[in-house]
C-alpha positions in Angstrom: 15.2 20.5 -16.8 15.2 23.2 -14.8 17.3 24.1 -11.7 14.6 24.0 -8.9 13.2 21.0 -10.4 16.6 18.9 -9.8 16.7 19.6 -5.8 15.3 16.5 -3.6 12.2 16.3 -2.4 11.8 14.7 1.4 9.7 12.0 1.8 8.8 11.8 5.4 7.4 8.3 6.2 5.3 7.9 9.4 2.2 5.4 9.9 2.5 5.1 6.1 5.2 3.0 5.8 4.2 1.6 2.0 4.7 2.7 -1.3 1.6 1.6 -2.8 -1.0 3.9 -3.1 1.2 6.7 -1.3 -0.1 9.8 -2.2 2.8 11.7 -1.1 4.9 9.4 -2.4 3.2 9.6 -5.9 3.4 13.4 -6.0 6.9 12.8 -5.2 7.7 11.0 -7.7 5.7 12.7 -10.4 7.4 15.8 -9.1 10.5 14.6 -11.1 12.9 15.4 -8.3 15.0 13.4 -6.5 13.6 11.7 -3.7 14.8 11.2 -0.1 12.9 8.9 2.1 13.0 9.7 5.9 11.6 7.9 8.8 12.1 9.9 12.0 11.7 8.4 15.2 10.5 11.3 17.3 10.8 12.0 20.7 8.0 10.1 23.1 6.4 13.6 24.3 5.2 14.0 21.0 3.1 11.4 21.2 3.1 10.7 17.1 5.9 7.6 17.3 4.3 3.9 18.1 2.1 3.9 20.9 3.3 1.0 22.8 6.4 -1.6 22.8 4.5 -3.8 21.0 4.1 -1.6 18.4 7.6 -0.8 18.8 8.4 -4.3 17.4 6.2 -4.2 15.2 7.9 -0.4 14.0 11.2 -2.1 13.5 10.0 -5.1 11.1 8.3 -3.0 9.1 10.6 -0.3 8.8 13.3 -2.8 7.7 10.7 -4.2 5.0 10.0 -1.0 3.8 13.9 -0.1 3.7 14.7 -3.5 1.6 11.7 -2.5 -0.7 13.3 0.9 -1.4 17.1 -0.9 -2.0 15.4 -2.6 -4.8 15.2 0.9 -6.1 18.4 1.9 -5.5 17.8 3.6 -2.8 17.5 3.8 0.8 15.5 5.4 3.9 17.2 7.3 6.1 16.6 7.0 9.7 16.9 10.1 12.1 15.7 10.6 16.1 15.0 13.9 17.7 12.3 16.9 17.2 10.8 16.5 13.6 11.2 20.1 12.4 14.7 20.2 13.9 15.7 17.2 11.7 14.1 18.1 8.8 16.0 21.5 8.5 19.2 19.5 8.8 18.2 16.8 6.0 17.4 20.1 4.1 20.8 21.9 5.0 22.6 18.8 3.9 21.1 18.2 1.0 19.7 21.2 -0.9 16.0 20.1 -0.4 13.5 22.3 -1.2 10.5 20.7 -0.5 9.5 18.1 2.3 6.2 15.6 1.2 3.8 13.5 3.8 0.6 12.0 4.1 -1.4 13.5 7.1 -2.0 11.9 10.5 -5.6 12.9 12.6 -4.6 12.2 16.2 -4.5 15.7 18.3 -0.4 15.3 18.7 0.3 14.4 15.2 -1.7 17.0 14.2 0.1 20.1 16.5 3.2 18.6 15.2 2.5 18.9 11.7 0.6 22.4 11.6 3.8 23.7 13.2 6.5 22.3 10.9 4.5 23.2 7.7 4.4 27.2 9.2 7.9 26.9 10.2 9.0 25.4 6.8 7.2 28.0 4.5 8.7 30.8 6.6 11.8 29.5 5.0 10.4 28.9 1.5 10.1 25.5 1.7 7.5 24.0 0.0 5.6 21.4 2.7 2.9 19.4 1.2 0.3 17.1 2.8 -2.2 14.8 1.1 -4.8 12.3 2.4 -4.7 8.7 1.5 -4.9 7.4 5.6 -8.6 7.4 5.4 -11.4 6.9 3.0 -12.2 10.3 2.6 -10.8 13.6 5.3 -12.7 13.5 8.6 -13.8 17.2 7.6 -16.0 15.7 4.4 -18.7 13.7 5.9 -21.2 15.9 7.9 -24.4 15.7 9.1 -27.3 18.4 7.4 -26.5 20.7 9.8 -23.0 21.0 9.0 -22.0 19.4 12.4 -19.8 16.2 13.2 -22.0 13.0 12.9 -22.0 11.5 16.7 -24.4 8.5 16.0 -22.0 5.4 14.1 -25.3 4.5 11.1 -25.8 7.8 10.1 -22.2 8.2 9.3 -22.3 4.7 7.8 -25.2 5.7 5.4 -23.4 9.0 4.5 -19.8 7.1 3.9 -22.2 4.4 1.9 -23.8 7.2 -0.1 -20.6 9.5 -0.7 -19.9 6.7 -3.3 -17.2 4.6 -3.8 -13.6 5.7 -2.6 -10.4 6.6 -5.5 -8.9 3.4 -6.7 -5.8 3.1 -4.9 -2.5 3.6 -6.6 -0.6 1.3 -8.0 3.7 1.8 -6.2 5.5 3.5 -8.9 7.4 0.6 -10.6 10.6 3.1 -10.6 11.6 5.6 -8.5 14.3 8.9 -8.7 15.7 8.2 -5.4 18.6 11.2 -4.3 21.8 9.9 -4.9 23.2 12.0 -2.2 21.5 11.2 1.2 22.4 12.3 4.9 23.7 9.7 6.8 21.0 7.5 8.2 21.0 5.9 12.2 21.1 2.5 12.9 17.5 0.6 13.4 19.1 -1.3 15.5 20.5 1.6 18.0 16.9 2.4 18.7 16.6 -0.9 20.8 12.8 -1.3 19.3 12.8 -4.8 20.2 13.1 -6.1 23.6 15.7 -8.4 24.5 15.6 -9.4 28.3 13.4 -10.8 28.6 12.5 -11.4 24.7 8.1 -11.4 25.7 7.6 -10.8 21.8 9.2 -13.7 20.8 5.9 -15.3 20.3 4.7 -12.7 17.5 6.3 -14.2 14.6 4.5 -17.0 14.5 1.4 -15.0 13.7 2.7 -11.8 12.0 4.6 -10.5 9.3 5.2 -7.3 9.4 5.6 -4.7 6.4 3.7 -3.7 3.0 4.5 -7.2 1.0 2.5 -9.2 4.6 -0.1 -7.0 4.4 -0.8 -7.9 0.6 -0.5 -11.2 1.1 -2.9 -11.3 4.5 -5.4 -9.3 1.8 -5.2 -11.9 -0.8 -5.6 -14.7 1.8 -8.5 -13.1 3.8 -10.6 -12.2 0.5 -9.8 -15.8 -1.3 -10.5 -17.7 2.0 -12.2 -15.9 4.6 -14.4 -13.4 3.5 -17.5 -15.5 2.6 -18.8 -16.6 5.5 -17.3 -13.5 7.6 -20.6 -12.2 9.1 -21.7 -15.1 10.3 -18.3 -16.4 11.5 -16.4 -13.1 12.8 -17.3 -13.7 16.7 -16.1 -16.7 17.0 -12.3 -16.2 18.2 -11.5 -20.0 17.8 -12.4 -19.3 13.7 -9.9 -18.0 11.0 -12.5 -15.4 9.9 -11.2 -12.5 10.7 -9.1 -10.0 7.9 -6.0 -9.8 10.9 -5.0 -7.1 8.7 -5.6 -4.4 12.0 -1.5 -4.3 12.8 -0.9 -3.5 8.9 -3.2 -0.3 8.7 -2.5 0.7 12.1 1.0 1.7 10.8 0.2 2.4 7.2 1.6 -0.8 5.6 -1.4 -1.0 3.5 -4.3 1.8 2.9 -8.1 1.5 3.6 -8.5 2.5 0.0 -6.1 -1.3 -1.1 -8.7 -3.1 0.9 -12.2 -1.8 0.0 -10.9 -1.9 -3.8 -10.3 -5.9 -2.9 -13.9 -6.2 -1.9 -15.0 -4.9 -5.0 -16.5 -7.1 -8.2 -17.0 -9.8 -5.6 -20.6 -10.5 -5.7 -20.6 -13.8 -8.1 -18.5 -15.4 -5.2 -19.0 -14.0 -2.1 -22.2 -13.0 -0.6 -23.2 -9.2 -0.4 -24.0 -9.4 3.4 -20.2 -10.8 4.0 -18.6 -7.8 1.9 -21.0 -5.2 3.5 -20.0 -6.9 6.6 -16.7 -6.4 6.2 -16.9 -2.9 5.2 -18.7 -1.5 8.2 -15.6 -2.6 10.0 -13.4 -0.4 8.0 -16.3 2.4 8.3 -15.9 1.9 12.1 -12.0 2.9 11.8 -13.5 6.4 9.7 -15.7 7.0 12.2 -13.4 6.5 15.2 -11.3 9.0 13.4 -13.8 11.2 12.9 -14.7 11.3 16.5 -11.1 11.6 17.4 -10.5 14.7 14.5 -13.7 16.1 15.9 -13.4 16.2 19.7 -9.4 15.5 20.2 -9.8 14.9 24.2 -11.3 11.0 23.1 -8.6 9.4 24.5 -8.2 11.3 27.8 -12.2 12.1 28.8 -15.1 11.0 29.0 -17.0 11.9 25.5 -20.6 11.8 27.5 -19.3 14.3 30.6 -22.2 12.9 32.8 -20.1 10.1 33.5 -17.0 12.2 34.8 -18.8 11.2 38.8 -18.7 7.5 37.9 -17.4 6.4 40.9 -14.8 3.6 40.0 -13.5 1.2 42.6 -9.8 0.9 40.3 -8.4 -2.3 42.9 -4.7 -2.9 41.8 -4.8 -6.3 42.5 -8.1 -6.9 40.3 -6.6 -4.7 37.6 -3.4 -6.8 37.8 -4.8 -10.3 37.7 -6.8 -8.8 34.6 -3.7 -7.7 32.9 -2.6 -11.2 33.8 -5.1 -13.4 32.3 -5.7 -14.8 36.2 -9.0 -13.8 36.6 -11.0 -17.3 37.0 -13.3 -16.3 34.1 -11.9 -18.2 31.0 -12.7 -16.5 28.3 -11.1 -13.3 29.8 -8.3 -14.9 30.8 -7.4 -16.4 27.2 -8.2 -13.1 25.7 -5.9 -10.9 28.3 -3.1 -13.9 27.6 -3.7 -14.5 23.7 -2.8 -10.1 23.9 0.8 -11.0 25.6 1.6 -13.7 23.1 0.4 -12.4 20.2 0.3 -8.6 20.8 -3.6 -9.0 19.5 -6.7 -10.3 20.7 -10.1 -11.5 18.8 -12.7 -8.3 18.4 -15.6 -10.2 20.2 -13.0 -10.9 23.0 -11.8 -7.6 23.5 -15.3 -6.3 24.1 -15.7 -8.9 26.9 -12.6 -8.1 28.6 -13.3 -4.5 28.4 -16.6 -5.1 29.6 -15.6 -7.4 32.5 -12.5 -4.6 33.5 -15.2 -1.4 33.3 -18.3 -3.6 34.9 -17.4 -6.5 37.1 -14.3 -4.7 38.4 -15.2 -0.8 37.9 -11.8 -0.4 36.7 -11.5 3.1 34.6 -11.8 2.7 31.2 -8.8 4.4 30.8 -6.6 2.0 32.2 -7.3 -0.3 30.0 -7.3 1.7 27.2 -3.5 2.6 28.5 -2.8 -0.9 28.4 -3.8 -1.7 25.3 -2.1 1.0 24.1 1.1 -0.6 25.4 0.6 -4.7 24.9 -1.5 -4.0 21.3 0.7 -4.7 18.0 -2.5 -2.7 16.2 -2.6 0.2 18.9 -4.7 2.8 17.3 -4.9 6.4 18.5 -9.1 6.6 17.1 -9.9 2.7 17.4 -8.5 2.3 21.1 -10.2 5.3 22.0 -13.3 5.1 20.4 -14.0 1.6 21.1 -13.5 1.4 25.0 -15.5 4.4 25.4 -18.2 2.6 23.6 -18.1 -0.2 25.9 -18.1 2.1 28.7 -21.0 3.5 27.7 -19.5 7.1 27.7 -18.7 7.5 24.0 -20.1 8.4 21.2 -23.2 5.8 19.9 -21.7 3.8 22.8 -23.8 0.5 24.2 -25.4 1.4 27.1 -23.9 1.1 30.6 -25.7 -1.6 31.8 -25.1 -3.8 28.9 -22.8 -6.4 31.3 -21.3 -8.7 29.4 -21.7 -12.3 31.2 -18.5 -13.6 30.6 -19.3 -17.1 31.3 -22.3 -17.0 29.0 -20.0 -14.7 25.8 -17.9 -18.0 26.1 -20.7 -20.2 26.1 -22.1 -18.7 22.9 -19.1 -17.7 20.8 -16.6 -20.7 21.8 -19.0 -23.5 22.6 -16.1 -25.9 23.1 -13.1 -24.4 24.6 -11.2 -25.0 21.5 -10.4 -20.8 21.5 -9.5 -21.2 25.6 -7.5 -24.7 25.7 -5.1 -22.5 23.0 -4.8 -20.1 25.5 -5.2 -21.4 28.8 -3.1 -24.5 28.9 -4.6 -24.9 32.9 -7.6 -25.8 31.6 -6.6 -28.1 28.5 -8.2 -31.7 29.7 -11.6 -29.8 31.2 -14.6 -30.8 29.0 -17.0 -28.2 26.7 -19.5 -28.5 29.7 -17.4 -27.1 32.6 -15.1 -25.3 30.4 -16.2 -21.4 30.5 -17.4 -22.3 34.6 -15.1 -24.4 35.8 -15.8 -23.4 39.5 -18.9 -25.0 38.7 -17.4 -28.4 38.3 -17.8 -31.3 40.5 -14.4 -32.1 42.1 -14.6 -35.3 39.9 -14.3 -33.6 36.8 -11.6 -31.2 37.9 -9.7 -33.9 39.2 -10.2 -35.6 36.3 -8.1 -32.4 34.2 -5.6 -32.3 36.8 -7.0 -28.4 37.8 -7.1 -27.3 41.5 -8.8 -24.3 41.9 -6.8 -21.5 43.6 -3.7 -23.8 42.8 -3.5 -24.7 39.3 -6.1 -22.4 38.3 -8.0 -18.9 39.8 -10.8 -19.0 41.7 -13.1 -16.3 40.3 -11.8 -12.8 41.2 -15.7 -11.3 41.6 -18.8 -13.4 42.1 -20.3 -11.8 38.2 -23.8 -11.6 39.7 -22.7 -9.4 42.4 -20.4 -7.2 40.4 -23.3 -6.9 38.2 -25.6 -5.4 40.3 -22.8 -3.1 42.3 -22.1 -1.4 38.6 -25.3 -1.1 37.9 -26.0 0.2 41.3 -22.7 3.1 40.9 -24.5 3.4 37.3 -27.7 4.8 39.0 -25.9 6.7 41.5 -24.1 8.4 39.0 -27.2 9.3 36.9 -29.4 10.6 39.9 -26.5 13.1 40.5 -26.1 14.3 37.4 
C-alpha cells in the first residue's frame, strides 16, 4: 500500500451523527485509510452547534450512541471544543492526517464555517472533502425554468416529484479501519449538555430515544403501524399518526434518503395518498432548505419586506403566559406545555400556537421562532424558519395574514374530546368534551363540577379572540396601505 494511503483520514461528525448511509463516512472508509471520527463542539458564535438546550440534551444521547456504535468497531470518537479549523490542525499535527472528510450543512453559519476551513486546509495541502447526503438532492439542483430559486412550495414539489426517485441509501459499512492512534478525546460529560438543577428534561425519556439505532426503530414502527391512515389522521395531536422521527433528522441520526427508501414498494399495503402524504412532509424540509440556502437572512427578516412596518404590540406578560401554557385557550396551552415536557409539540398544534402568538397577541414572529429554537428537541435552522414565517404570512408560499386561527374552534375540530388537552392540562382533567376547548363558556355548575376556578385554578382568557382578531387584521391593513 502505499505511504499516503496509510495516513488517517478525519471524519468530522456534525448533524450527521450516523453511520448508515454517510457519505463521508463511506468515502472514508473506501479510501482505505485509517479513520478518525471527531465530533467538535464549537463555540456558540458560530452558530453550527445545537440550537437550543433541548437540543443540547438531545446532542449528548446521541453522541454517546453514536460513540458505543463505533466501540463495536474498535474504535472511538473523539470529542474536542473550540474553533473548528483550530482543532482540526491539531487532530492533524497529532496524528499525521492528511485529509479531513464531512457531509455539508446549508444554514448561512455552517456554511461560512465550512467554506473557510476547506481554503484554509488546502493552503496546507490537506485534502478537505464534502459530500451531500443531508438532503434529497443539493439545494442548487432544483430550479425553476428560469434558472431562479423556486419561491412557491408545489412547484418545487412537482419538480422534486419529477427529478425521480432519490439514491438508495447506503447500507453502514459492516467494518470499519478506525486509526489506532487517536488524540485524546474530552469528556461528554465536561460539556454539562444536560441540565441538572433543575433537571426540566427529565420528562424526555419517556418519549425519546435518542441516536441512529432509535431512529431505525421509530422508522420501522411508523411505516408498519402508522403510515396507513396518516393523511387522514396527522392533525389530530391526541392520535399516534405522526412519523416523530423530526428530533432524529434534525441531528442527522437518520437521512431523508433512509426514510423515503422505507416508503417505497408499499402500495399493496398502504394507500398511495398516505405515502404521498407522507412525502410532502419530507419535501417541505427540502424546500425550507432551499429557501434557507437561497436567501440566508430567513431566520432573521422578514422574507416578504412589505411586512418590515408591521406594527407589533410584543406585551411581555402575554408573551410569557404563552411560553407558559397559561393563556386560557386550551389547546395552546397544552401545546406550549406538551413543548416543556417533551421538547416537541404536534405539527397541527404548533401552527395554532404560532398563529395565536403572531395574531391574537401581535407578538413577532421572531420571538417565537427564538423560543422554539431553545425549548425544541427537533430545532431546525430551515424548518423553524421557514415555517413561522409561513404562518406569519411573510414567507415564502406563506398562508395569508389574515388566516386567524380560532383556537377554540382548531380544538373543536382536531381534538373533539379533550383527550390531547386532559394529557396536558391536568386543570382541566374532569371538564367534559362540551366545555373543554371554552371553558370560560361553562356554567359555574359544570366548572364546579371539575373542581376549576377560573383565574384560580385555571386562566381566564388572556385576549377576548374576536377582538384580537379584528385588531390584527386592522394592523394588517395599516401595514398594507403604507406600503
Amino acid at each position: 500500500m502505499a505511504k499516503d494511503a496509510v495516513k488517517p483520514v478525519i471524519l468530522w461528525f456534525r448533524r450527521d451523527l450516523r453511520l448508515d448511509d454517510n457519505q463521508a463516512l463511506n468515502a472514508a472508509h473506501l479510501s482505505g485509510r485509517p479513520i478518525i471520527p471527531v465530533y467538535i463542539n464549537e463555540p456558540a458564535a458560530a452558530g453550527t452547534g445545537p440550537l437550543g438546550a433541548a437540543q443540547a440534551w438531545w446532542l449528548h444521547h446521541s453522541l454517546e450512541a453514536l460513540d458505543r456504535s463505533l466501540h463495536e468497531r474498535q474504535g472511538e470518537l473523539v470529542l474536542a471544543s473550540g474553533d473548528a479549523l483550530e482543532v482540526l490542525r491539531a487532530v492533524i499535527k497529532k496524528s499525521g492526517a492528511e485529509a479531513v472528510f464531512w457531509n455539508r450543512r446549508y444554514d448561512p453559519s455552517g456554511i461560512s464555517v465550512d467554506t473557510h476551513i476547506k481554503q484554509e486546509l488546502e493552503k496546507q495541502a490537506i485534502e478537505a472533502r464534502s459530500f451531500g447526503g443531508q438532503l434529497l438532492h443539493e439545494p442548487s439542483r432544483l430550479m425553476t425554468g428560469n434558472g431562479t430559486p423556486y419561491r412557491v412550495y408545489t412547484p418545487f414539489w412537482r419538480a422534486l416529484e419529477g427529478a425521480g426517485e432519490a439514491e438508495p441509501p447506503l447500507e453502514a459499512p459492516a467494518k470499519l479501519r478506525l486509526a489506532s492512534q487517536r488524540p485524546a478525546s474530552e469528556t461528554l460529560k465536561s460539556w454539562k449538555l444536560l441540565p441538572t438543577k433543575p433537571d426540566w428534561a427529565k420528562g424526555f425519556a419517556d418519549l425519546w430515544t435518542p441516536g441512529e439505532q432509535g431512529a431505525r426503530e421509530r422508522l420501522s414502527a411508523f411505516v408498519e403501524d402508522e403510515l396507513k391512515g396518516y393523511k387522514e389522521n396527522r392533525d389530530y395531536p391526541a392520535k399516534p399518526a405522526t412519523s416523530m422521527l423530526s428530533p432524529h433528522l434534525a441531528l442527522g441520526e437518520i437521512s431523508p434518503a433512509r426514510i423515503w427508501d422505507a416508503t417505497r414498494g408499499l402500495s399493496n399495503r398502504v394507500p398511495a395518498a398516505d405515502i404521498v402524504h407522507f412525502r410532502k412532509e419530507i419535501a417541505w424540509r427540502e424546500f425550507s432548505y432551499h429557501l434557507l440556502f437561497h436567501f440566508p437572512r430567513l431566520a432573521s427578516e422578514n422574507w416578504n419586506d412589505r411586512f418590515d412596518g408591521f406594527k407589533w404590540r410584543n406585551d411581555d406578560g402575554d408573551f410569557e403566559a404563552w411560553r407558559r401554557g397559561m393563556t386560557g385557550y386550551p389547546i395552546v396551552d397544552a401545546g406550549m406545555r406538551q413543548l416543556w415536557r417533551h421538547g416537541w409539540m404536534h405539527n397541527r398544534v404548533r401552527m395554532i400556537v404560532a398563529s395565536f402568538l403572531i395574531k391574537d397577541l401581535m407578538i413577532d414572529w421572531r420571538d417565537g421562532e427564538a423560543w422554539f429554537r431553545d425549548t425544541l428537541v427537533d430545532a431546525d435552522p430551515a424548518n423553524n424558519a421557514a415555517s413561522w414565517q409561513w404562518v406569519a404570512g411573510s414567507g415564502a408560499d406563506a398562508s395569508p395574514f389574515f388566516r386567524i386561527f380560532n383556537p377554540m374552534l382548531q380544538g373543536e375540530t382536531f381534538d373533539p374530546d379533550g383527550d390531547y388537552v386532559r394529557a396536558h392540562v391536568p386543570e382541566l382533567q374532569r371538564l367534559g368534551a362540551k366545555y373543554i376547548h371554552r371553558p370560560f363558556e361553562a356554567p359555574k355548575s359544570a366548572l364546579d363540577e371539575a373542581g376549576i376556578i377560573l383565574g384560580q385554578t385555571y386562566p381566564k382568557p388572556i385576549v377576548d379572540h374576536a377582538s384580537a382578531r379584528d385588531r390584527a387584521l386592522a394592523a394588517y391593513k395599516a401595514t398594507k396601505d403604507a406600503a
